[in-house]
mmCIF file of the N, C-alpha and C atoms, coordinates in Angstrom:
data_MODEL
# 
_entry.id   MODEL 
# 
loop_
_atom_site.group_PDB 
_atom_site.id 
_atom_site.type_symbol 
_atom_site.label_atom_id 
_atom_site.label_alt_id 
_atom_site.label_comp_id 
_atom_site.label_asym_id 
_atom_site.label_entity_id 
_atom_site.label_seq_id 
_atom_site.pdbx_PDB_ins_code 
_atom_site.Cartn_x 
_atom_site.Cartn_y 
_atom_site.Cartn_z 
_atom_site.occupancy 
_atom_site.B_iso_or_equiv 
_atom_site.pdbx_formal_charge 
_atom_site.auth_seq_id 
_atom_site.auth_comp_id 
_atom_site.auth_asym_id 
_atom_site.auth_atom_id 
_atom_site.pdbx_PDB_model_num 
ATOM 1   N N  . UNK A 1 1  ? 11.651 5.395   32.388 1.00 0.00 ? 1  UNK A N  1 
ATOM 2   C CA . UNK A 1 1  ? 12.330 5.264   31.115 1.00 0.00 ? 1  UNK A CA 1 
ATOM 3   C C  . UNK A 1 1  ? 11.589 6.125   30.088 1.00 0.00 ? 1  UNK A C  1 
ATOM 4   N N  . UNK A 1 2  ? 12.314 6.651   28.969 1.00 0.00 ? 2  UNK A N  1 
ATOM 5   C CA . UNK A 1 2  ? 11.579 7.752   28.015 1.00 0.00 ? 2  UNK A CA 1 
ATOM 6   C C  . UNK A 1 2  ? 11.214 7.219   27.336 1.00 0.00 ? 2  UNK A C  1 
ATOM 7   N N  . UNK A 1 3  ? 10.202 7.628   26.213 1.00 0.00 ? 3  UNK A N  1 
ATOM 8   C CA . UNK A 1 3  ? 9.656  6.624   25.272 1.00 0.00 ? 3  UNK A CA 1 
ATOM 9   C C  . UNK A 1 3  ? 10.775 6.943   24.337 1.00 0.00 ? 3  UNK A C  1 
ATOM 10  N N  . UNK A 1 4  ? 10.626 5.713   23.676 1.00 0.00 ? 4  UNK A N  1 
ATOM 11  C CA . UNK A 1 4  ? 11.434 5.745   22.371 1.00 0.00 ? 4  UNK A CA 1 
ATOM 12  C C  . UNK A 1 4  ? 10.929 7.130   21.107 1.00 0.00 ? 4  UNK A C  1 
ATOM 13  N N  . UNK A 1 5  ? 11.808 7.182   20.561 1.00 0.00 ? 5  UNK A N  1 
ATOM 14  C CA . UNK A 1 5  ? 11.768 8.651   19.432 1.00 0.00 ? 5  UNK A CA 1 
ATOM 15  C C  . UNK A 1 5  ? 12.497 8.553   18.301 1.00 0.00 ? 5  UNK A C  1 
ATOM 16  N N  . UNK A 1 6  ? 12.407 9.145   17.397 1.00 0.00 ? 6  UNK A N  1 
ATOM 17  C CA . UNK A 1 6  ? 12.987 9.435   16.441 1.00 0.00 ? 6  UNK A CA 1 
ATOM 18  C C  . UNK A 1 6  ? 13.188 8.083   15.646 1.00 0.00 ? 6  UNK A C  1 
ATOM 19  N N  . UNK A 1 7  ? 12.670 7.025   15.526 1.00 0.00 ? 7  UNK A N  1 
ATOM 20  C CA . UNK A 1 7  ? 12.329 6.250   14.589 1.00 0.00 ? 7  UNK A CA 1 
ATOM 21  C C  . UNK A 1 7  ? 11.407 6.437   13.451 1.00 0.00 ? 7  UNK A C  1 
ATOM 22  N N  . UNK A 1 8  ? 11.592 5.570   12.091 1.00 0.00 ? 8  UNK A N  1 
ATOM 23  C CA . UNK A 1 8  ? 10.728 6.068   11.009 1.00 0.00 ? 8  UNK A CA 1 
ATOM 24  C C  . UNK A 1 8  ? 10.970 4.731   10.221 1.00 0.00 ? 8  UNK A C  1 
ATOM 25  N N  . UNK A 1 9  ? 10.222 4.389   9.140  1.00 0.00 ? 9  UNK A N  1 
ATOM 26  C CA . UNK A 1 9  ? 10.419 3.030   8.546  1.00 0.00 ? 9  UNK A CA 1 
ATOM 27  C C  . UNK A 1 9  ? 10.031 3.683   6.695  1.00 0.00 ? 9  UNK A C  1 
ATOM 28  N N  . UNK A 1 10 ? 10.528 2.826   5.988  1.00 0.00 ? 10 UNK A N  1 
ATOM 29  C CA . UNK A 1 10 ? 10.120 2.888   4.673  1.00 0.00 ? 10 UNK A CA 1 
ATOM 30  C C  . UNK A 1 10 ? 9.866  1.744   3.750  1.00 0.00 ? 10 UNK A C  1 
ATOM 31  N N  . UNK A 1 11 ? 9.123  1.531   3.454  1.00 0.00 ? 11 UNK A N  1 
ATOM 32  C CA . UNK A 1 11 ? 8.581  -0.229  2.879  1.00 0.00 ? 11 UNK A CA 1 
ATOM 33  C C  . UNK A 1 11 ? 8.950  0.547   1.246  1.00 0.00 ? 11 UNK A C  1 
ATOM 34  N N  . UNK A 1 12 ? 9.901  -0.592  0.839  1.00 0.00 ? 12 UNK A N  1 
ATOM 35  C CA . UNK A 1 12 ? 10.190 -0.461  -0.537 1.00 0.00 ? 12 UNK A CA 1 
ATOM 36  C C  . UNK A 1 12 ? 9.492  -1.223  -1.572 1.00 0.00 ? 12 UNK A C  1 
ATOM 37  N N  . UNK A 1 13 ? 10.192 -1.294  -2.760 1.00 0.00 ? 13 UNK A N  1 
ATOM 38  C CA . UNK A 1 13 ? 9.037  -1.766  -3.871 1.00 0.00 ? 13 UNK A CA 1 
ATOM 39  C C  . UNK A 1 13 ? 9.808  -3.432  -4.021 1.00 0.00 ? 13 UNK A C  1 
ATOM 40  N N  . UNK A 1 14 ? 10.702 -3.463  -3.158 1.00 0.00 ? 14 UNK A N  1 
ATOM 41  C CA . UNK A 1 14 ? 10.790 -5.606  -3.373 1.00 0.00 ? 14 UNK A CA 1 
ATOM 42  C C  . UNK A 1 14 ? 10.555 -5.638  -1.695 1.00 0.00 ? 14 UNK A C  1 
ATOM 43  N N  . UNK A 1 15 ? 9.549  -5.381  -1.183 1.00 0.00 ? 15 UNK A N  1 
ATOM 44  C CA . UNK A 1 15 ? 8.778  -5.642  -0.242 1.00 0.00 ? 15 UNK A CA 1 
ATOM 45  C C  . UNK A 1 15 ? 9.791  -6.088  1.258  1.00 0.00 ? 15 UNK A C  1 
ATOM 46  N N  . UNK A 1 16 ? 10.891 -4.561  0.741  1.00 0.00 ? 16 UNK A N  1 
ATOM 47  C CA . UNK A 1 16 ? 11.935 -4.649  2.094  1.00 0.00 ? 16 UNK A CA 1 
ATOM 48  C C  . UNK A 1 16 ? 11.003 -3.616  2.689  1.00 0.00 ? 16 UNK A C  1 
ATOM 49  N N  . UNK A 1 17 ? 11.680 -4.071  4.310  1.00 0.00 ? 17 UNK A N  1 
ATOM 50  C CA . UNK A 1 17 ? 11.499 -2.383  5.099  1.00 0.00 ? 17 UNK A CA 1 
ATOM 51  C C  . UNK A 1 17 ? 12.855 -1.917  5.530  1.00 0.00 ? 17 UNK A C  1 
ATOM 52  N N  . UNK A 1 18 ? 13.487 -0.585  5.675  1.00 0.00 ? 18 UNK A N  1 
ATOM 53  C CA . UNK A 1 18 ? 14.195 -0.601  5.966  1.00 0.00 ? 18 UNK A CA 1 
ATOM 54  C C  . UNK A 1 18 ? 13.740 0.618   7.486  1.00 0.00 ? 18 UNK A C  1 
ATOM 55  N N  . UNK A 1 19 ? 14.480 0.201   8.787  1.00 0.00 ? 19 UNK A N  1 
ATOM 56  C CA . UNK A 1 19 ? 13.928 1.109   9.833  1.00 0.00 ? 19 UNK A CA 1 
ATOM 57  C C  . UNK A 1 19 ? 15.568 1.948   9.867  1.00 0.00 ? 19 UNK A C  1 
ATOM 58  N N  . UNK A 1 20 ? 14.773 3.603   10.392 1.00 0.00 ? 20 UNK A N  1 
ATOM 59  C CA . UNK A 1 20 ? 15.816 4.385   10.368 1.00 0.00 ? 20 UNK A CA 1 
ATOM 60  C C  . UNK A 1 20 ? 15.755 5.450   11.955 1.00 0.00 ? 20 UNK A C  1 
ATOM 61  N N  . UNK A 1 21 ? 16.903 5.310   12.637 1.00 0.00 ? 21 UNK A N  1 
ATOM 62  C CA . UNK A 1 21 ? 16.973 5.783   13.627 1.00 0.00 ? 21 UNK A CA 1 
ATOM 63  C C  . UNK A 1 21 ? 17.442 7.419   13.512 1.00 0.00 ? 21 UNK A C  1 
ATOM 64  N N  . UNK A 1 22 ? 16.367 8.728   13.505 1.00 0.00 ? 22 UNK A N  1 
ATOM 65  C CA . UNK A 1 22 ? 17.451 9.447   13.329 1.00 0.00 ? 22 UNK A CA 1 
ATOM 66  C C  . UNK A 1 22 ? 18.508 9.649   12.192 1.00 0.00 ? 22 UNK A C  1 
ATOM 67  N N  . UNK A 1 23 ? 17.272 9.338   11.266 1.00 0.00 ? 23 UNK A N  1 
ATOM 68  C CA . UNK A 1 23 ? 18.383 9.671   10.134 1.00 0.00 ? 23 UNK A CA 1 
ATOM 69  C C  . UNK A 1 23 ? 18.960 8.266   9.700  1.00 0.00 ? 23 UNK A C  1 
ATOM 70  N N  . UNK A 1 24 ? 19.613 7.647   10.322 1.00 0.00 ? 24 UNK A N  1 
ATOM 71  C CA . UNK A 1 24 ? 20.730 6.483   10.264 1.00 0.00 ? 24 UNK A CA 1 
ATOM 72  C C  . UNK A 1 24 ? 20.178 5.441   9.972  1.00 0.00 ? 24 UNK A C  1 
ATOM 73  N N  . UNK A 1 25 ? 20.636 4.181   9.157  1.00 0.00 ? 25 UNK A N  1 
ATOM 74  C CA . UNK A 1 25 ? 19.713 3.309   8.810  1.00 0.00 ? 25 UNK A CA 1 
ATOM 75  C C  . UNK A 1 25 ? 20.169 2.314   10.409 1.00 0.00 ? 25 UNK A C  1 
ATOM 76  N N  . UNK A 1 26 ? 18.952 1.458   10.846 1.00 0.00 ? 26 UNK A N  1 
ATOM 77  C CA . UNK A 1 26 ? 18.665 0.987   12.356 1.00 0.00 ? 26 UNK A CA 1 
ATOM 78  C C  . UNK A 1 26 ? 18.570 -0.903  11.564 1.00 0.00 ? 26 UNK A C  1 
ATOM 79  N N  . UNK A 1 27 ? 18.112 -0.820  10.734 1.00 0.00 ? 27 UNK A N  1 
ATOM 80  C CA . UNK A 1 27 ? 17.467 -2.329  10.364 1.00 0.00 ? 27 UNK A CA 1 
ATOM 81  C C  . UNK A 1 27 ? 16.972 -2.028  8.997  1.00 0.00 ? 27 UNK A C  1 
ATOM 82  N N  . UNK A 1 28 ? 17.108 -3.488  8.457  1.00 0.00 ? 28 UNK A N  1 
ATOM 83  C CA . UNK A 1 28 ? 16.533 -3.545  7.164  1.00 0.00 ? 28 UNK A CA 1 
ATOM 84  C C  . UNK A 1 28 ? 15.908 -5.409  7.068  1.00 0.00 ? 28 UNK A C  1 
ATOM 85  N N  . UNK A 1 29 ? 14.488 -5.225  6.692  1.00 0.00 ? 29 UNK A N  1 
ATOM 86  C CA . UNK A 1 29 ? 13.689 -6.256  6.852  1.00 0.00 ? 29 UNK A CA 1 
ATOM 87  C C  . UNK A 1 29 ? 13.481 -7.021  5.685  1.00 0.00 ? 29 UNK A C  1 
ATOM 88  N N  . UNK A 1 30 ? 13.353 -8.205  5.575  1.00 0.00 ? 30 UNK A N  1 
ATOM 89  C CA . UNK A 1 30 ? 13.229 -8.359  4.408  1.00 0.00 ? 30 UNK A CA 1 
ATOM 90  C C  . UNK A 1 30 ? 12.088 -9.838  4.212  1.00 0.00 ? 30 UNK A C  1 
ATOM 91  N N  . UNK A 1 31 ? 11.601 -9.803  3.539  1.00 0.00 ? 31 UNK A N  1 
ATOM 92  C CA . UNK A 1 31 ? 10.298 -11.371 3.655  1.00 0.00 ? 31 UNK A CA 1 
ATOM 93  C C  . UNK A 1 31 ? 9.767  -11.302 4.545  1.00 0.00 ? 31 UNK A C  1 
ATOM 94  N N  . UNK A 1 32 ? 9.708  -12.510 5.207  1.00 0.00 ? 32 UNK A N  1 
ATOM 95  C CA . UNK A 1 32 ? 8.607  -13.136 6.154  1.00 0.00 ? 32 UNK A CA 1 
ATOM 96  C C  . UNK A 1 32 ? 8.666  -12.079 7.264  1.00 0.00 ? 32 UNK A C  1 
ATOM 97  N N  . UNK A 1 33 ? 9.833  -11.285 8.039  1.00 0.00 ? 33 UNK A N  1 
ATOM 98  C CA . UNK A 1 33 ? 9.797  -10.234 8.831  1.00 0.00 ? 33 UNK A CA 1 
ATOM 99  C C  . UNK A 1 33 ? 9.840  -8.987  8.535  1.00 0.00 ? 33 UNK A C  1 
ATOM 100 N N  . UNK A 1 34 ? 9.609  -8.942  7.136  1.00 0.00 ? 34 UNK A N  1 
ATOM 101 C CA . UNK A 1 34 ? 8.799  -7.478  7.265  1.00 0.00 ? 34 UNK A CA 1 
ATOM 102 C C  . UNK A 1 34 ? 7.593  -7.452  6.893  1.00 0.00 ? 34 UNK A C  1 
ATOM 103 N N  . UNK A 1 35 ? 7.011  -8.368  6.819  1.00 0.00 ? 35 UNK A N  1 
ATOM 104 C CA . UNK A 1 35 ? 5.175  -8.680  6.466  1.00 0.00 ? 35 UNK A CA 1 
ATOM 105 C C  . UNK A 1 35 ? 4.979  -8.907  8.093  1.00 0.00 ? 35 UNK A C  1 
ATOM 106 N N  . UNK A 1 36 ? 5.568  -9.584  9.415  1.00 0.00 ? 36 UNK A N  1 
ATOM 107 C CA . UNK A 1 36 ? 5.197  -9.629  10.312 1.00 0.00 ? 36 UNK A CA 1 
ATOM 108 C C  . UNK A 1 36 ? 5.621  -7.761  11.308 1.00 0.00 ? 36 UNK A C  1 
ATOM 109 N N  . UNK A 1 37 ? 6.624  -7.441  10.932 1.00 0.00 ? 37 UNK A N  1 
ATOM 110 C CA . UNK A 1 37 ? 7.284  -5.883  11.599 1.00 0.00 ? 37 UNK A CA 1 
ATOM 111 C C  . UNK A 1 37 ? 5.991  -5.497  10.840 1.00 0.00 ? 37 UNK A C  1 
ATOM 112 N N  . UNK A 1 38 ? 5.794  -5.250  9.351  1.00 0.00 ? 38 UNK A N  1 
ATOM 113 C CA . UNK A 1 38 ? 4.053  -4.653  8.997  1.00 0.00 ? 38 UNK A CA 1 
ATOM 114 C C  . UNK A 1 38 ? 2.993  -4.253  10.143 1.00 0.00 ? 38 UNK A C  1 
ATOM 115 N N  . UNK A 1 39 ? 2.867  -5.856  9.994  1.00 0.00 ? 39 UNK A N  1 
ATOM 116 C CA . UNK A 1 39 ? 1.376  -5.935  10.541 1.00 0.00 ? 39 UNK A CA 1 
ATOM 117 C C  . UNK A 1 39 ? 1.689  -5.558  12.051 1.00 0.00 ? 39 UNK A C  1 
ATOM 118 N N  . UNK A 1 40 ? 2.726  -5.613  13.145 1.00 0.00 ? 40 UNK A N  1 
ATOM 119 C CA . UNK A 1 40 ? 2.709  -5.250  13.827 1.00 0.00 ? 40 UNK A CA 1 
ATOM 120 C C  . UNK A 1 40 ? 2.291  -3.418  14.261 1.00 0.00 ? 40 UNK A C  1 
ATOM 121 N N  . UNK A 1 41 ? 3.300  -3.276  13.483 1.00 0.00 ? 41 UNK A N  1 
ATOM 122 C CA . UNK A 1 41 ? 3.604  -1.562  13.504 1.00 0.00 ? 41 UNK A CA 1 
ATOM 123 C C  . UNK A 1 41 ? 2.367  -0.864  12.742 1.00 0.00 ? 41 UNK A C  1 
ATOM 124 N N  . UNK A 1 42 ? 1.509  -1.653  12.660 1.00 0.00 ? 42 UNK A N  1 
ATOM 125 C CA . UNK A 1 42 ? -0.126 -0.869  12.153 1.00 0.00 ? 42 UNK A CA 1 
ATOM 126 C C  . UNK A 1 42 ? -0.858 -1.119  13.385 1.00 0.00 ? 42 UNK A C  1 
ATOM 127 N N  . UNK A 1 43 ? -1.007 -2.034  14.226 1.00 0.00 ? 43 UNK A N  1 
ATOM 128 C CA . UNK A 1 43 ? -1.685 -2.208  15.596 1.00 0.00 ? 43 UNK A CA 1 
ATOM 129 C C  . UNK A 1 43 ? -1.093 -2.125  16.931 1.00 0.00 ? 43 UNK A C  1 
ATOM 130 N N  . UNK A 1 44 ? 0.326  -1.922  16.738 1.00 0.00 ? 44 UNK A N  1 
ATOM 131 C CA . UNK A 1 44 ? 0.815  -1.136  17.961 1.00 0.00 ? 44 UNK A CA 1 
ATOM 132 C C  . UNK A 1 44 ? 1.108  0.093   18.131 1.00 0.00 ? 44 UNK A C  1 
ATOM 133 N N  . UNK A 1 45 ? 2.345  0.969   18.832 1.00 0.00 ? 45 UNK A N  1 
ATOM 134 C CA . UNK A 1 45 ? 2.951  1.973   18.935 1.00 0.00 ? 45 UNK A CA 1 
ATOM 135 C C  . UNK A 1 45 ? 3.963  1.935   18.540 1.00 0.00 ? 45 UNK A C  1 
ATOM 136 N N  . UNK A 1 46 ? 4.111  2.823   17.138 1.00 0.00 ? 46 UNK A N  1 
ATOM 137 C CA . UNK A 1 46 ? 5.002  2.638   16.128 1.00 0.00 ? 46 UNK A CA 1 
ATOM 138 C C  . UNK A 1 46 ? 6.303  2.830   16.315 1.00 0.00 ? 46 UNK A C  1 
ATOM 139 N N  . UNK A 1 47 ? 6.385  3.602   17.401 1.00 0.00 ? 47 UNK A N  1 
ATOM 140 C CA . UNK A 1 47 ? 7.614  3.872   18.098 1.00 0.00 ? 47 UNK A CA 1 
ATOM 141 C C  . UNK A 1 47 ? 8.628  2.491   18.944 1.00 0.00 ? 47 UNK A C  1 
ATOM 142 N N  . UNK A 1 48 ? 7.531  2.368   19.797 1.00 0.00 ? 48 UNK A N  1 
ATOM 143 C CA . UNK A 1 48 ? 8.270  1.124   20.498 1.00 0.00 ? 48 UNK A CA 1 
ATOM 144 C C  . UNK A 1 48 ? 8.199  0.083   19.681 1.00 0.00 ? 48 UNK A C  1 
ATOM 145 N N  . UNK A 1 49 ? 7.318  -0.381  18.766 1.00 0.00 ? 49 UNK A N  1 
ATOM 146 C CA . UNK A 1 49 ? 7.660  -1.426  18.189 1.00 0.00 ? 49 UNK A CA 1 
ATOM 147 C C  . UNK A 1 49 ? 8.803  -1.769  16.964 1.00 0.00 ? 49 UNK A C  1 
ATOM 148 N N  . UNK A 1 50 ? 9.484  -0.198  16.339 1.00 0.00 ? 50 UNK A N  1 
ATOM 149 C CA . UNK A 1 50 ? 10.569 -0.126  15.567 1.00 0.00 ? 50 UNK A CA 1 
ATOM 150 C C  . UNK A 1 50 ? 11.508 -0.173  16.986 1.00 0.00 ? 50 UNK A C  1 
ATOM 151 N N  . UNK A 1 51 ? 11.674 -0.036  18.032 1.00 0.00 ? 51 UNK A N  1 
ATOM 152 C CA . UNK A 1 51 ? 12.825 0.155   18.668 1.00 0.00 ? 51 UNK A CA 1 
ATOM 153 C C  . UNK A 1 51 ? 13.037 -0.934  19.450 1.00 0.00 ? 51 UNK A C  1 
ATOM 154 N N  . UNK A 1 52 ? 12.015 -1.933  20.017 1.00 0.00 ? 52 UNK A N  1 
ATOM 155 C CA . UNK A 1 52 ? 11.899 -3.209  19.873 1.00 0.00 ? 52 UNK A CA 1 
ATOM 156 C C  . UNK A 1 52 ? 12.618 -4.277  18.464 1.00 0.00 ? 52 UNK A C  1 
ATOM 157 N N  . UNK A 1 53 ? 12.151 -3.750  17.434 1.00 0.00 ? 53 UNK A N  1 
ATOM 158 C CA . UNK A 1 53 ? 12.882 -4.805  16.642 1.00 0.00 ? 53 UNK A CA 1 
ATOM 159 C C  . UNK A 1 53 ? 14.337 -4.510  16.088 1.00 0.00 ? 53 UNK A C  1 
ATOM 160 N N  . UNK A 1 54 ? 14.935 -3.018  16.690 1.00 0.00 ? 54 UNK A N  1 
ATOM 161 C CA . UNK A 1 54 ? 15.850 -2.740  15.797 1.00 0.00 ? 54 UNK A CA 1 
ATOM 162 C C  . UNK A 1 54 ? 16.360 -3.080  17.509 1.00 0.00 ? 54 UNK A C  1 
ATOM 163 N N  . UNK A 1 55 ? 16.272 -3.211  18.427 1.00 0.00 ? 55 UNK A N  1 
ATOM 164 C CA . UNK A 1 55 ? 17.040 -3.129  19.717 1.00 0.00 ? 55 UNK A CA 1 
ATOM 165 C C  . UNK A 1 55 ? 17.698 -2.244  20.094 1.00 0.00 ? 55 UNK A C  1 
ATOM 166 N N  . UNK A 1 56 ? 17.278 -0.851  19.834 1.00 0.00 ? 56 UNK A N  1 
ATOM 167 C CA . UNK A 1 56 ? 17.821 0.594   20.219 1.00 0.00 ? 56 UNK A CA 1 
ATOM 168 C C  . UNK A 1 56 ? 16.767 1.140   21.017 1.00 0.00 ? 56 UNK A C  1 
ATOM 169 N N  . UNK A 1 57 ? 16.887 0.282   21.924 1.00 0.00 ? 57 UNK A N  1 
ATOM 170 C CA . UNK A 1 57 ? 16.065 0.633   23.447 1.00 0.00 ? 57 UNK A CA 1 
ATOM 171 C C  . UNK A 1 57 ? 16.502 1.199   24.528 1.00 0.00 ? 57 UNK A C  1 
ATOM 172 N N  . UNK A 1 58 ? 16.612 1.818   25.509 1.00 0.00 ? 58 UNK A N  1 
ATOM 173 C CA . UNK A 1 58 ? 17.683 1.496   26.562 1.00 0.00 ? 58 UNK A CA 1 
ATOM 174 C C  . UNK A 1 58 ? 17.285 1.257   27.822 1.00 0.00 ? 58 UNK A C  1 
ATOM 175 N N  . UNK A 1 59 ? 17.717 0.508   28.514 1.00 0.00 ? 59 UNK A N  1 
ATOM 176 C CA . UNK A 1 59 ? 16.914 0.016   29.838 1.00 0.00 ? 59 UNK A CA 1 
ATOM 177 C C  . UNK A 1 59 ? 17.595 0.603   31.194 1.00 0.00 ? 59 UNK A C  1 
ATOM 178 N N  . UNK A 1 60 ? 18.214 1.856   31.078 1.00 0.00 ? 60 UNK A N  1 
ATOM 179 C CA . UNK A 1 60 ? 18.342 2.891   32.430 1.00 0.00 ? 60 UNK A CA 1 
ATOM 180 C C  . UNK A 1 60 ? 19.557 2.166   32.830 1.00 0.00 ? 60 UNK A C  1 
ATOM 181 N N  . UNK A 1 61 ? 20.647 1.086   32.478 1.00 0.00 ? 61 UNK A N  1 
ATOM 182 C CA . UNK A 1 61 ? 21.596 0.612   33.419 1.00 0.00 ? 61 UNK A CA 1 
ATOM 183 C C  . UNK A 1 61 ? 23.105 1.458   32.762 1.00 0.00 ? 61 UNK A C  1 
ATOM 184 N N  . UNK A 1 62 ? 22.827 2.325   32.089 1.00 0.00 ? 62 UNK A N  1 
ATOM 185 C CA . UNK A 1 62 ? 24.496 2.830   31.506 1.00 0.00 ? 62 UNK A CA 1 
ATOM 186 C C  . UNK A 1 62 ? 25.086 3.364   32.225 1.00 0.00 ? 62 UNK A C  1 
ATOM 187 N N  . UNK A 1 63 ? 24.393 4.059   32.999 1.00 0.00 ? 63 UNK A N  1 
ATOM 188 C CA . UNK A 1 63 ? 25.547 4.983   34.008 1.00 0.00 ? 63 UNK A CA 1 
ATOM 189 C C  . UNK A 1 63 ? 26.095 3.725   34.655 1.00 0.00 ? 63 UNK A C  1 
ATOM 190 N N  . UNK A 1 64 ? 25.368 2.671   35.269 1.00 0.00 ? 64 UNK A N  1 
ATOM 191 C CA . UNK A 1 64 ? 25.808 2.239   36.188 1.00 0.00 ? 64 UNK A CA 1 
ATOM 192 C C  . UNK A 1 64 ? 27.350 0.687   35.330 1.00 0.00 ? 64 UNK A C  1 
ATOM 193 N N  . UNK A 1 65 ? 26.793 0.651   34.115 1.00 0.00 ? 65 UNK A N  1 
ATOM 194 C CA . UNK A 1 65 ? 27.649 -0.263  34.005 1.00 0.00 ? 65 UNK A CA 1 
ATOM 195 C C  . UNK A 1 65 ? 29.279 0.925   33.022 1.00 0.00 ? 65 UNK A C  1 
ATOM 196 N N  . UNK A 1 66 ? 28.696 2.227   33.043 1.00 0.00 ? 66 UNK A N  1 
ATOM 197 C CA . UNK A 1 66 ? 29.787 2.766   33.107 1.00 0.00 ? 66 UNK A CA 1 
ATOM 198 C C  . UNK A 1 66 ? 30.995 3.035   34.251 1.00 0.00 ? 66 UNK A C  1 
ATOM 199 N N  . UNK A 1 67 ? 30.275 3.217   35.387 1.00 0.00 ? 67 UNK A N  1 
ATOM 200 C CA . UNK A 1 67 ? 30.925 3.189   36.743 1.00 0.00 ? 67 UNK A CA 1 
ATOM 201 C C  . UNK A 1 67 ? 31.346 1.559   37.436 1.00 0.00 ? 67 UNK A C  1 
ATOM 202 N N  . UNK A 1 68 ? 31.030 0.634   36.263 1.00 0.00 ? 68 UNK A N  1 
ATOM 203 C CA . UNK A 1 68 ? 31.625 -0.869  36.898 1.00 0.00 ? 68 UNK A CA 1 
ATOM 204 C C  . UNK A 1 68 ? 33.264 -1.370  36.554 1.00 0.00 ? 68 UNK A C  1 
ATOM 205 N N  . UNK A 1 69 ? 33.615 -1.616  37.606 1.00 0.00 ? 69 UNK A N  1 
ATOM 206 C CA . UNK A 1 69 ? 35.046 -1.600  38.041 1.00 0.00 ? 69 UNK A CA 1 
ATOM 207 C C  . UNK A 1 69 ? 35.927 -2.300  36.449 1.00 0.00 ? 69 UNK A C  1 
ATOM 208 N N  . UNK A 1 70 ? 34.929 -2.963  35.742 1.00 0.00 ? 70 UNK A N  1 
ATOM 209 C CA . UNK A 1 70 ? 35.771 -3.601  34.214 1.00 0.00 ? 70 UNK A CA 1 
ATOM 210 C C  . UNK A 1 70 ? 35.914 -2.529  33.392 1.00 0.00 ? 70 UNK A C  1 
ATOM 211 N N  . UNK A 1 71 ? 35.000 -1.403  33.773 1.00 0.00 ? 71 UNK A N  1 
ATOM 212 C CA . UNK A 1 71 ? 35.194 -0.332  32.769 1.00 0.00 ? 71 UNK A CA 1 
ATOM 213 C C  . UNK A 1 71 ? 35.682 0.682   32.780 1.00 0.00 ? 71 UNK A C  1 
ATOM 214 N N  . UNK A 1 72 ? 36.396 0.883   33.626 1.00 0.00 ? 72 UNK A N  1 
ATOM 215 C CA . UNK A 1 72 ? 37.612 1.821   34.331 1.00 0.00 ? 72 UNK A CA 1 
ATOM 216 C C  . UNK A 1 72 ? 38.237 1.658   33.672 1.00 0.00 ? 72 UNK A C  1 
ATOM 217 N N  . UNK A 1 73 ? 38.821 2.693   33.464 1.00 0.00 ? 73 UNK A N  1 
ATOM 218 C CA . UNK A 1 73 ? 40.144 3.177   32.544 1.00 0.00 ? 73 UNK A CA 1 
ATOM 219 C C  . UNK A 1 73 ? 40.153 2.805   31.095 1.00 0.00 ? 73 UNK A C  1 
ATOM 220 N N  . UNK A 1 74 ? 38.721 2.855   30.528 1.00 0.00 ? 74 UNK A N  1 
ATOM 221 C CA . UNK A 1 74 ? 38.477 2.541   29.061 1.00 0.00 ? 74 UNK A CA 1 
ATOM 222 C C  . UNK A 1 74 ? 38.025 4.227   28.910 1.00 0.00 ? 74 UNK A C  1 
ATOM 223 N N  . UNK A 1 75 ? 38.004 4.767   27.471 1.00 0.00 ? 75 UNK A N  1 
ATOM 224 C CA . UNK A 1 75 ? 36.996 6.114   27.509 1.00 0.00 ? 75 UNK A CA 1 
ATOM 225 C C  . UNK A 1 75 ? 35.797 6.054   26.847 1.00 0.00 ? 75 UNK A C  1 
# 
C-alpha cells in the first residue's frame, strides 16, 4: 500500500483545524478533537495520521470490489 500524500492541516485562530486533501477541504476539527488530532500529528507521521482521521486511506480492495457482480453495470 502507498503512503498517504498530499495532506496538509491549518489550525485557526478559534482553535479549529481544518485538514486539506490536495487542495480540497478533507475535515474540519473543532475542540476537544483538534487539541487531541494536535498533539497527535506532532508525535506521529503527519501524513498517516491526517489520513487516518479524515478516512482518505485506501486499503488495496477497489479494483476488486469494482469487478463485484453488484457493481456491474453501474459506471
Amino acid at each position: 500500500m502507498p503512503r498517504p500524500h498530499g495532506f496538509s492541516y491549518e489550525q485557526r485562530g478559534d482553535q479549529s483545524v481544518v485538514i486539506t486533501h490536495q487542495g480540497r477541504s478533507a475535515a474540519t476539527l473543532r475542540g476537544g478533537r483538534a487539541a487531541a488530532f494536535l498533539a497527535e500529528v506532532e508525535t506521529g507521521d503527519a501524513q498517516l495520521v491526517m489520513a487516518r482521521w479524515t478516512g482518505s486511506y485506501k486499503f488495496g480492495n477497489e479494483r476488486t470490489a469494482r469487478n463485484h457482480p453488484r457493481n456491474q453495470g453501474r459506471a
